[in-house]
C-alpha positions as CSV (number, residue, x, y, z in Angstrom):
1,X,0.0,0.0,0.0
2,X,1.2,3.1,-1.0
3,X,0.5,6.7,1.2
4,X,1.4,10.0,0.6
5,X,0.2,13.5,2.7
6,X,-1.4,15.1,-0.3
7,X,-2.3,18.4,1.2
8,X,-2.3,19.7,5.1
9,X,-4.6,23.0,6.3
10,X,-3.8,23.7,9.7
11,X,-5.2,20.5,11.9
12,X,-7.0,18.7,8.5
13,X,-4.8,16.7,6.4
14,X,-5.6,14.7,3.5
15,X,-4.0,11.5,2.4
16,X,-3.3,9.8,-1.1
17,X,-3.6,5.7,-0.9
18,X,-3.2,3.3,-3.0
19,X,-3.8,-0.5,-2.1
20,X,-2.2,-2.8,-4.7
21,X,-4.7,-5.2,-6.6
22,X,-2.6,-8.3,-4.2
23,X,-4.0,-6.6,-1.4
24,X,-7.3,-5.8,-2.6
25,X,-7.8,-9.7,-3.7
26,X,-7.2,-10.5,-0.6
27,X,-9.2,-8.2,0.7
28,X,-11.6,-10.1,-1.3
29,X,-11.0,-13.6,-0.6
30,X,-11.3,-13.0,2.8
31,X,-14.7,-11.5,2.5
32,X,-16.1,-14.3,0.1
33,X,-14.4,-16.7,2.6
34,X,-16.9,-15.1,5.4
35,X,-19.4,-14.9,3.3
36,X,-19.5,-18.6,2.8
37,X,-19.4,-19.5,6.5
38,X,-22.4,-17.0,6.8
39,X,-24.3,-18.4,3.4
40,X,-27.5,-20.6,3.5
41,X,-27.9,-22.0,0.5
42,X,-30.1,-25.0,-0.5
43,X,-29.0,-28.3,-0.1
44,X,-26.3,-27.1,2.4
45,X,-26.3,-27.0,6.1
46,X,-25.6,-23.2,7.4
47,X,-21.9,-22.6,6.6
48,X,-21.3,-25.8,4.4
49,X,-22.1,-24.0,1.2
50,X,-18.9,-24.0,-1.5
51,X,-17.4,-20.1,-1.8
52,X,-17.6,-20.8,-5.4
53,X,-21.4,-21.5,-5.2
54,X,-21.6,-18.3,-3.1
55,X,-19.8,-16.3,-5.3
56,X,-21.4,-17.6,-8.2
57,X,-24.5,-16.3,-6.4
58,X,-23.9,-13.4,-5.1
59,X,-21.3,-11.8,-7.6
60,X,-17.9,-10.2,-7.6
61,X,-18.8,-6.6,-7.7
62,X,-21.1,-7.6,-4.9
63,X,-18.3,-9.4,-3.0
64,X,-15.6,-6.6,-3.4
65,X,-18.1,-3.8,-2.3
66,X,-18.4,-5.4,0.6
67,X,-14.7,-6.0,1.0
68,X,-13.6,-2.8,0.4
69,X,-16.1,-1.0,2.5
70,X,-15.1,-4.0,5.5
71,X,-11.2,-3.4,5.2
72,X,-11.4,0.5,4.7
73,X,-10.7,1.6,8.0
74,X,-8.1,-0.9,8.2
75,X,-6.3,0.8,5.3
76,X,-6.9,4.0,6.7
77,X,-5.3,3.2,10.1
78,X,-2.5,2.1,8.7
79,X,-2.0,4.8,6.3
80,X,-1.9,7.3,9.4
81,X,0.6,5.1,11.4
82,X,2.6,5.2,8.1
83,X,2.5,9.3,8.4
84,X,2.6,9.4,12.3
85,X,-0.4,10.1,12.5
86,X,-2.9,11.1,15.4
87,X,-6.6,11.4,14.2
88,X,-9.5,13.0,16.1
89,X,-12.6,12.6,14.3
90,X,-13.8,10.3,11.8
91,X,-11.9,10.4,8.1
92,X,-14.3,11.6,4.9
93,X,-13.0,8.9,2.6
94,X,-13.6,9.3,-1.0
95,X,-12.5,6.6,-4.1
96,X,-10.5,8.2,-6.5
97,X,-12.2,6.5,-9.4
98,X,-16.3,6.7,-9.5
99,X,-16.6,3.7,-11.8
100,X,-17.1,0.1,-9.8
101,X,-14.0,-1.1,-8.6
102,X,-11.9,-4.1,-10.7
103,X,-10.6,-6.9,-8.6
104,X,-7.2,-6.8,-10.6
105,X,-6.6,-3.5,-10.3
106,X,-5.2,-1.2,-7.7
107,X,-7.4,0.6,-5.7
108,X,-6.8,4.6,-4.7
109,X,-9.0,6.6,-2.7
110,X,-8.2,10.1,-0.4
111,X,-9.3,10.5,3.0
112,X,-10.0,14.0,4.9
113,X,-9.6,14.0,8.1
114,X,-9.3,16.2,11.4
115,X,-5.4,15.0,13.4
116,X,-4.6,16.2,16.9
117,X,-2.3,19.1,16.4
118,X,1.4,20.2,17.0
119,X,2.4,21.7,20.1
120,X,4.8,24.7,19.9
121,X,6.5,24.6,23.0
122,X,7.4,27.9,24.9
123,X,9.6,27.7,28.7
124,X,9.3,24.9,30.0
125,X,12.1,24.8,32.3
126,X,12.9,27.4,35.0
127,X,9.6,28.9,35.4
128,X,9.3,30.6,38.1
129,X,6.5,30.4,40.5
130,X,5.3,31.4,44.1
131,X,5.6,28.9,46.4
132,X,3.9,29.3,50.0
133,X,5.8,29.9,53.5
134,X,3.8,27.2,55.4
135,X,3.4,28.0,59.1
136,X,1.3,26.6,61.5
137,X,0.1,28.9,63.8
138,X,-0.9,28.1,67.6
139,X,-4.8,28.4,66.6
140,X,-4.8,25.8,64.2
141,X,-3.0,23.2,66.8
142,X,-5.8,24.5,69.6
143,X,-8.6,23.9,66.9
144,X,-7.0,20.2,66.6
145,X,-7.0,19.4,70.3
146,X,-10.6,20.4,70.2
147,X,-12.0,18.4,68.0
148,X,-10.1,15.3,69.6
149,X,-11.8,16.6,72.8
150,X,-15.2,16.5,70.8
151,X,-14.4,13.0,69.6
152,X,-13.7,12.0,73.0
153,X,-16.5,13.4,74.7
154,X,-18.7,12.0,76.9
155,X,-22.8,12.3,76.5
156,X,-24.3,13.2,79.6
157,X,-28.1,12.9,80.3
158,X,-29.8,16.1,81.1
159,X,-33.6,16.6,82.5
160,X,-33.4,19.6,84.3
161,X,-33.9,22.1,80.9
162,X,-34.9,22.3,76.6
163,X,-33.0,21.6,74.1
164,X,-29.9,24.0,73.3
165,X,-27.9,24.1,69.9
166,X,-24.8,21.8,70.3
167,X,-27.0,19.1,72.3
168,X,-27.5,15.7,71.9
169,X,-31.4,14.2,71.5
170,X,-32.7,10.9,70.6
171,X,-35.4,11.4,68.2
172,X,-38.6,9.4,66.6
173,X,-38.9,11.2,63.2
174,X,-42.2,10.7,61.0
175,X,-42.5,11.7,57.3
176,X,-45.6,12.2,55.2
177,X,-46.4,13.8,51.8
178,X,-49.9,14.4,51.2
179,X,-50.7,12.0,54.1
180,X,-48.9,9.7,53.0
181,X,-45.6,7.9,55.1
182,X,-42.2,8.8,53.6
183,X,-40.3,5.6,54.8
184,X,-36.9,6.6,53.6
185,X,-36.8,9.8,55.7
186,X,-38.4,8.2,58.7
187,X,-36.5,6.9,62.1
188,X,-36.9,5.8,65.7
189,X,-34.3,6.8,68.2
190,X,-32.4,8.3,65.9
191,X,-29.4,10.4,68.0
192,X,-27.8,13.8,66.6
193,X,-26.4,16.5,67.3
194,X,-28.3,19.7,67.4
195,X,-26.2,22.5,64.7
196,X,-24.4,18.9,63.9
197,X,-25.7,19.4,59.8
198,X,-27.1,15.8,59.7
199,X,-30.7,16.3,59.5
200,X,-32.7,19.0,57.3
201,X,-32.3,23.0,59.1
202,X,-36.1,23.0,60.0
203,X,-35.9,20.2,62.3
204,X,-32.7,21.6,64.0
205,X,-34.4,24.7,64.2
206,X,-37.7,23.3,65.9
207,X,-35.8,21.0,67.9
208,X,-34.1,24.0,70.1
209,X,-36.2,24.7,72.9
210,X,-38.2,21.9,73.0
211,X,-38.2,19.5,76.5
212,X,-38.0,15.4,76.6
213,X,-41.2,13.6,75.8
214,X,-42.3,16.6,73.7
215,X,-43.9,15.9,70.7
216,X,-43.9,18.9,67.4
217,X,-45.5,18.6,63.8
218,X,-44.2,21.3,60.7
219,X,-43.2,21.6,57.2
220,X,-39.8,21.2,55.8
221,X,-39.5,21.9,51.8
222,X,-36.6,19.5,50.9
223,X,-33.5,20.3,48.5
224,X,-33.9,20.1,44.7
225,X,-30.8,17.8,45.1
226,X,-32.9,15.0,46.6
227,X,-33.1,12.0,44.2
228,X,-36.5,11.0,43.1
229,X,-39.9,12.4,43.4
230,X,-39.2,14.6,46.7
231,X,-36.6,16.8,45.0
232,X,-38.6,20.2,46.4
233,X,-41.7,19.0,47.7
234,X,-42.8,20.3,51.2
235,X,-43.5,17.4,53.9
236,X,-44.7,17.2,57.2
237,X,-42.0,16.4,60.1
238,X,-43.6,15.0,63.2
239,X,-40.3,15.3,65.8
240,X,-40.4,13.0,69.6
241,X,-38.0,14.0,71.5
242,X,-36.9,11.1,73.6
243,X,-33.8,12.1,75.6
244,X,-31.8,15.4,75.7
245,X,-27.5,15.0,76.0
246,X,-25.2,17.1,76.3
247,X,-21.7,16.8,75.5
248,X,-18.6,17.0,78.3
249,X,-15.7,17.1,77.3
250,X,-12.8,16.1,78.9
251,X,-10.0,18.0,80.5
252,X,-6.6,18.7,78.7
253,X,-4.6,16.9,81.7
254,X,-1.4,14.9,80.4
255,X,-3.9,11.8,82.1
256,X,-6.2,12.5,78.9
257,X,-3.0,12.4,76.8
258,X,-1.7,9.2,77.6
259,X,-5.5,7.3,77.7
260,X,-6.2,8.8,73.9
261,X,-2.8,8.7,72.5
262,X,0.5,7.0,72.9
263,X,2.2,10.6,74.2
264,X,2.3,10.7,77.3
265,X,2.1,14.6,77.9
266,X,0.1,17.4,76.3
267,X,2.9,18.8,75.4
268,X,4.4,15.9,73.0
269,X,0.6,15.6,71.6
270,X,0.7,19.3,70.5
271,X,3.9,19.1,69.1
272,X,2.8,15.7,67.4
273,X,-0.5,17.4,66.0
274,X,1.7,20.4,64.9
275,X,4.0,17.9,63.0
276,X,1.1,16.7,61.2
277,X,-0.5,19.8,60.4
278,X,3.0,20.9,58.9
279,X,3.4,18.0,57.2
280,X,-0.4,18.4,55.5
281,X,0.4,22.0,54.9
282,X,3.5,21.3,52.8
283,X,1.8,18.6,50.8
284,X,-0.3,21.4,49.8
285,X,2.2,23.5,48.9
286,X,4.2,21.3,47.0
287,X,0.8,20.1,45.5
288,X,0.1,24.1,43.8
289,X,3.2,24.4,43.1
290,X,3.6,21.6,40.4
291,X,-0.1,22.6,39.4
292,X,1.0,26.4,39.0
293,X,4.4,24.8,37.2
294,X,2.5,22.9,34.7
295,X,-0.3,25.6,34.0
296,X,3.1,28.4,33.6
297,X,4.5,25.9,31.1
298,X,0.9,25.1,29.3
299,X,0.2,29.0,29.6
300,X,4.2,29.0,27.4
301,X,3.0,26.5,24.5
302,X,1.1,27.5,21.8
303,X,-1.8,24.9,20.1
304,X,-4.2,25.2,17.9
305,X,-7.0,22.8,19.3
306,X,-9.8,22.0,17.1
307,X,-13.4,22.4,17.9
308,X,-14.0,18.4,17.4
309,X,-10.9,17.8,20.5
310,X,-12.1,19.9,22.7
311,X,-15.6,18.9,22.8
312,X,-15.0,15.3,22.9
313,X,-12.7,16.3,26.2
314,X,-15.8,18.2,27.5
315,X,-18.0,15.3,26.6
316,X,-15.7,13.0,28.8
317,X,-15.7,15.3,31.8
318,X,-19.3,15.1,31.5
319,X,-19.3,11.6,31.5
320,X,-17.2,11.9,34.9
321,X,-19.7,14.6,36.1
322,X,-22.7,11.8,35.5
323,X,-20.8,9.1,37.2
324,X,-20.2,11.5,40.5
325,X,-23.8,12.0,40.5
326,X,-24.9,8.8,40.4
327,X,-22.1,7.6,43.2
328,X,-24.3,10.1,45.1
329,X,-27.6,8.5,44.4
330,X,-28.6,11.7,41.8
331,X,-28.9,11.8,38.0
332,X,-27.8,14.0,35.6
333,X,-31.2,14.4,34.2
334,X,-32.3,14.9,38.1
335,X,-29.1,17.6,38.1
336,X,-30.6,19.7,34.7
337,X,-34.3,19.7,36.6
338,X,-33.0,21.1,39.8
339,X,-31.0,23.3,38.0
340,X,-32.7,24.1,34.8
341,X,-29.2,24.1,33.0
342,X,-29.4,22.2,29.7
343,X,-26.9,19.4,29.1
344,X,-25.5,21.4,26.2
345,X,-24.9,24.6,28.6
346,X,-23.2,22.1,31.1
347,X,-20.7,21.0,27.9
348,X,-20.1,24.8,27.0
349,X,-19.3,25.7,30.7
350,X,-17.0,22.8,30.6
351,X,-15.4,23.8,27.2
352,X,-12.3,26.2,28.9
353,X,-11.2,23.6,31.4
354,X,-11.4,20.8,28.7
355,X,-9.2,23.1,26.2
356,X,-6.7,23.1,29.1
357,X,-6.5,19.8,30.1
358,X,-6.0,18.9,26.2
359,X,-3.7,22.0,25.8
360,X,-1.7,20.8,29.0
361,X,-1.5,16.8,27.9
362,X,-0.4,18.0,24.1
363,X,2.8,19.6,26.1
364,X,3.8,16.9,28.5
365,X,3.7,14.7,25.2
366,X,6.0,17.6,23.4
367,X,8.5,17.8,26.8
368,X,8.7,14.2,27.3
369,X,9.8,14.2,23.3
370,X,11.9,17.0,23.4
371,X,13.7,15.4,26.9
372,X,13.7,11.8,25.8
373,X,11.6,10.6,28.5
374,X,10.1,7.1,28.3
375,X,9.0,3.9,30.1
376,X,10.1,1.1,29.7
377,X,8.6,-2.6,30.7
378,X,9.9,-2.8,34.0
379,X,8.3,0.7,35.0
380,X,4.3,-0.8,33.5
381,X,4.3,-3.7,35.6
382,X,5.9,-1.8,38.7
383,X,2.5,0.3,37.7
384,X,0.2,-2.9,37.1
385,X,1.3,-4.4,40.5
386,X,0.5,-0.7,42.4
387,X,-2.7,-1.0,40.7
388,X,-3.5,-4.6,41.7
389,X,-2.3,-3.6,45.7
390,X,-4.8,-1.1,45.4
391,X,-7.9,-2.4,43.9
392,X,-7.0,-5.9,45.7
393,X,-6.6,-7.6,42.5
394,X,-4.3,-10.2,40.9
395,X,-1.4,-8.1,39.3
396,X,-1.2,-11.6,36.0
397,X,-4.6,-11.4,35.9
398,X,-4.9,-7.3,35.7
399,X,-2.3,-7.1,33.0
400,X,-3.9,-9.5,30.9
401,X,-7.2,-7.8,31.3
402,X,-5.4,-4.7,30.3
403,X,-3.4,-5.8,27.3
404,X,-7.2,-7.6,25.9
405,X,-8.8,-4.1,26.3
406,X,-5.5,-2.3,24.6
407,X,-4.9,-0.5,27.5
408,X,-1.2,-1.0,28.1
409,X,-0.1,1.6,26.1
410,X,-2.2,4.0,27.6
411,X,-0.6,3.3,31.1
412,X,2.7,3.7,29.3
413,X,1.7,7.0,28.0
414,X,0.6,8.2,31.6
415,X,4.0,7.2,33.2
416,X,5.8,8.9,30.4
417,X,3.0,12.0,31.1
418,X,4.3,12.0,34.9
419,X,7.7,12.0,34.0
420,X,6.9,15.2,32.1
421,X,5.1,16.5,35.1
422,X,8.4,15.5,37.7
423,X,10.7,17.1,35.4
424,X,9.1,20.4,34.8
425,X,8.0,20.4,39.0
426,X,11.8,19.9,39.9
427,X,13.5,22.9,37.4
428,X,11.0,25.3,38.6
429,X,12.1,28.0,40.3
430,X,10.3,28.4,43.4
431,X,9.6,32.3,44.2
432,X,7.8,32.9,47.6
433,X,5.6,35.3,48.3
434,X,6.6,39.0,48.4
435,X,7.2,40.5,52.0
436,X,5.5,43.7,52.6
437,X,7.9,46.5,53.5
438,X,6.2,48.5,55.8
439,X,8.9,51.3,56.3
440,X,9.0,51.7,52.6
441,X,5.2,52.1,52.5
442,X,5.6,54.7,55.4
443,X,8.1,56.9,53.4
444,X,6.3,56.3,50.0
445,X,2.8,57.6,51.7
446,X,5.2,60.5,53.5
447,X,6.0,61.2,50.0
448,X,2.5,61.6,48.1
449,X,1.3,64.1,51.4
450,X,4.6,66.0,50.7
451,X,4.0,66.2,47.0
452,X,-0.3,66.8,48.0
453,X,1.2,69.7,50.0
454,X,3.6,71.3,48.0
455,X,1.1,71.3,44.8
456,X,-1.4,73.0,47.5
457,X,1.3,75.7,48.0
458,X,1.6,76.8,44.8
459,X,-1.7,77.4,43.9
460,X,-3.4,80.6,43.8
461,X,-6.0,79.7,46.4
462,X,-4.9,81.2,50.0
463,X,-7.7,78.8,51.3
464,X,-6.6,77.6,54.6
465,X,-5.8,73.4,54.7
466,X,-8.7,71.6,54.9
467,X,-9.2,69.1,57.9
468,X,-8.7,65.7,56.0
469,X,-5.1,67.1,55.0
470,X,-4.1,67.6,58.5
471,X,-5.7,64.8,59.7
472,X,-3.0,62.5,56.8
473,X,-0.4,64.3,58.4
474,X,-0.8,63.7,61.8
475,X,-1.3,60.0,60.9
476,X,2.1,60.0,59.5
477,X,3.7,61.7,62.1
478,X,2.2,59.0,64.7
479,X,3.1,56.2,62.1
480,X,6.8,57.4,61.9
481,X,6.7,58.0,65.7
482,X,5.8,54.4,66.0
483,X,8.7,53.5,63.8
484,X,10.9,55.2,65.8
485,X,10.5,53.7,68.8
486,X,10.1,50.6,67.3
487,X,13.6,50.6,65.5
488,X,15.0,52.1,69.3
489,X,13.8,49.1,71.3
C-alpha cells in the first residue's frame, strides 16, 4: 500500500492511498471466505455452502463492495501510522475512481480528516513560581486538640432544661407527603447533634427549645438535590424528643493524653498534631506548586485545538460529572431539573477547562519528546502491581485484562505524562511570596502628602488646609513616631 500526505490546512490533512490489486484480492477472498461461513444456500447445512457456489450467487462486484467497505478503515489506520499520525474525528473517505472497482486492479482513494495538532512549545524549564511559606500557627493546633476533645467526649443525660444548639437528643422522626408515610426519611431513636448538619435546618431549628417527651408537627420543603420524586416537595416532620444530652468534654490533663494517644504529655501531643498539620500543609504546597508549574509551562506552548478535541474532552468530563452524580444516588437528568441548565450549557461551561487539560496533555507529550523521556517494561508492571495492591486484584490477571482491552499503552503513555510532570516540578524555580515593607510604605505615603502639599502651596488659592489634610499628616507623624521607637527598642 502506498501513502502520501497530499495536502495539510492547519489540523486537516488529507492523504493519497493506493492498495495494490494483491491486497485488494485478498481483501476479497477474505470476505467471500466469510461470506460462505455465513451463506444458507439450498441443499447445504448453514456454513457448508462451496465459496464458489456463493460467489457464483452473489457476484464479484457484490463481493468486493463489501470487502472494500469492510477493510477501509483498516487501510486508513495504517495509512496514518505510516505518516505518524494522530486522528481526532472520523476520516471523509472518498475513491479516486467513480466507476465500480476491478478486482485486478489497484485501488486509490483520499481521506480527509481532522489530526490532533502540533504543540509549539514555549519555557518549560525554569519557570518561576510562588511557592507558599507554610506555618502553622498556635490556633490551628488549639482547633485540633478540640476536636479530639469533641471525639472524645462523653454524653451526659440532662432533664433539668430544653433543648440547646450543640445538644444531643434521641429522636422518633415521622414523614408524610400528602398524608402519605415517607419511609426513607423516617427513624426511631435516631441520635444527633443539634447544629451537627445531619438532619434537614427546620428540624434543628424546631428542635431548640423543645423539653423530653415533647412531641412537634411542621413543614420542611426538601432540596432540589434530593433523588427522586421529593426533590422540592414540602413534607410534614412529626419530631419526639426522647432524651436530651449534652456533650462533656474532657479536660486537657497529660492523664487524657496518655489514655487517647501513645504521648504521654500534652505537650508531646501538640507538638505531634503540629508535626502533622505541617506536614499536611507542605503537601499542599508542593501540590500548587507543580499545578501552577505545569499551567506556567501550558500558559508557554502555543496549540491550535480543534473544535471536534475539545468537545470530545468536554464530553468525557461530563461523562465523569454523571458518574459522580450517580455515586451520590442523583442523575444527571435529576441535576438539569434542579438546576434548569441544559446538558448542552453544562458542555459549554466545561469547554475552557477541557481546552486546558488537552492544551496541558499535548505539552507533557512535546516535553517528554523533546527530553527523551520514556518507560520502559519494568516501569508498567511496577505500575500494574500498584494498581493490583490497590484495587486488591491479581497483578497476572490485571495485566492481561489490560493488554485484551489495549490499555497497556495508555498506562505507558501516563507514566511517560508523569515523568513530564516530575521534570518540569523539579526545574522550577520556586519564588515565595513578596514580604511587605512596611517602612517603605511609610516613606512612600510620607511622600505623596509632601507632593499633595507642596502642589497646594503653589496654587493661587490662600484657602486655609482643609481638615482631611491635617488629619494624613498627623497619621504619618504617629506612624513614623511608631517606627521610631520601634527601630529604638
Amino acid at each position: 500500500m502506498k501513502t502520501t500526505l497530499s495536502e495539510r490546512d492547519g489540523n486537516t490533512v488529507k492523504l493519497a492511498v493506493e492498495v495494490s490489486s494483491d491486497e485488494l484480492r485478498e481483501a476479497f477472498d477474505n470476505r467471500l471466505k466469510q461470506l460462505a461461513r455465513e451463506a444458507h444456500l439450498p441443499g447445504f447445512r448453514p456454513g457448508k455452502a462451496p465459496a464458489a457456489m456463493v460467489r457464483q450467487r452473489l457476484g464479484d462486484e457484490s463481493i468486493l463492495i463489501d470487502a472494500i467497505e469492510e477493510s477501509m478503515s483498516g487501510w486508513f489506520a495504517e495509512a496514518v501510522t505510516e505518516l505518524g499520525l494522530d486522528p481526532v474525528d472520523r476520516p471523509d473517505i472518498e475513491l479516486d475512481d467513480e466507476e465500480i472497482p476491478e478486482l485486478d486492479k489497484p485501488l486509490s482513494f483520499k481521506a480527509t480528516v481532522t489530526v490532533m495538532p502540533e504543540v509549539v512549545l514555549g519555557d518549560y524549564k525554569g519557570v518561576k513560581v510562588a511557592k507558599d511559606r507554610v506555618e502553622v500557627e498556635d490556633s490551628e493546633v488549639d482547633t485540633q486538640m478540640e476536636r479530639l476533645r469533641n471525639e472524645f467526649a462523653e454524653l451526659r443525660p440532662v432533664s433539668d432544661r430544653v433543648v440547646q444548639k450543640g445538644d444531643f437528643i434521641a429522636a422518633d422522626l415521622r414523614v408524610t407527603l400528602d398524608g402519605e408515610p415517607v419511609e426513607d426519611l423516617e427513624a426511631n431513636d435516631f441520635l444527633f447533634e443539634v447544629g451537627g448538619g445531619r438532619v434537614f435546618d427546620e428540624v434543628e431549628e424546631q428542635a431548640v427549645g423543645m423539653n423530653a417527651e415533647e412531641e412537634k408537627t411542621f413543614p420542611v420543603t426538601l432540596p432540589d438535590a434530593m433523588p427522586g420524586e421529593l426533590a422540592g416537595k414540602t413534607v410534614e416532620f412529626t419530631l419526639k424528643v426522647k432524651e436530651i444530652k449534652e456533650k462533656e468534654l474532657p479536660p486537657l490533663t497529660d492523664k487524657w493524653s496518655s489514655e487517647i494517644s501513645e504521648f504521654p504529655t500534652l505537650l508531646e501531643l501538640r507538638q505531634e498534631i503540629r508535626s502533622k498539620i505541617q506536614e499536611g500543609k507542605e503537601r499542599a504546597a508542593e501540590q500548587r506548586f507543580t499545578a501552577m508549574a505545569l499551567q506556567a509551562a501550558t500558559d508557554n506552548a502555543e496549540v491550535d485545538l480543534p473544535d471536534v478535541v475539545v468537545r470530545g474532552q468536554a464530553e468525557e468530563m461530563l461523562a465523569d460529572f454523571r458518574r459522580s452524580l450517580e455515586s451520590q444516588g442523583g442523575t444527571l437528568d435529576g441535576y438539569v431539573d434542579a438546576t434548569g441548565v441544559s446538558v448542552e450549557q453544562i458542555l459549554e461551561e466545561m469547554k475552557p477547562q477541557a481546552a486546558n487539560n488537552v492544551k496541558t496533555s499535548l505539552m507533557l507529550d512535546a516535553v517528554a519528546k523533546a527530553e527523551g523521556l520514556e518507560a520502559d517494561d519494568e516501569e508498567v508492571t511496577a505500575m500494574i502491581g500498584q494498581m493490583a495492591a490497590a484495587t486488591r486484584s491479581d497483578a497476572k490477571s490485571l495485566e492481561s485484562r489490560l493488554r485484551k482491552s489495549g490499555r497497556i499503552e495508555a498506562l505507558r503513555e501516563q507514566i511517560v505524562r508523569d515523568k513530564a510532570v516530575e521534570f518540569i516540578t523539579k526545574n522550577a524555580e520556586a519564588e515565595e511570596p513578596p514580604l511587605i515593607d512596611f517602612a517603605a510604605s511609610v516613606e512612600a505615603f510620607k511622600e505623596e502628602v509632601a507632593a499633595a502639599e507642596a502642589a497646594a502651596g503653589e496654587s493661587e488659592s490662600e484657602t486655609p488646609a482643609e481638615p482631611e489634610a491635617s488629619a494624613a499628616a498627623e497619621d504619618v507623624e504617629a506612624v513614623a513616631e511608631a517606627e521610631n521607637v520601634t527601630e529604638d527598642s
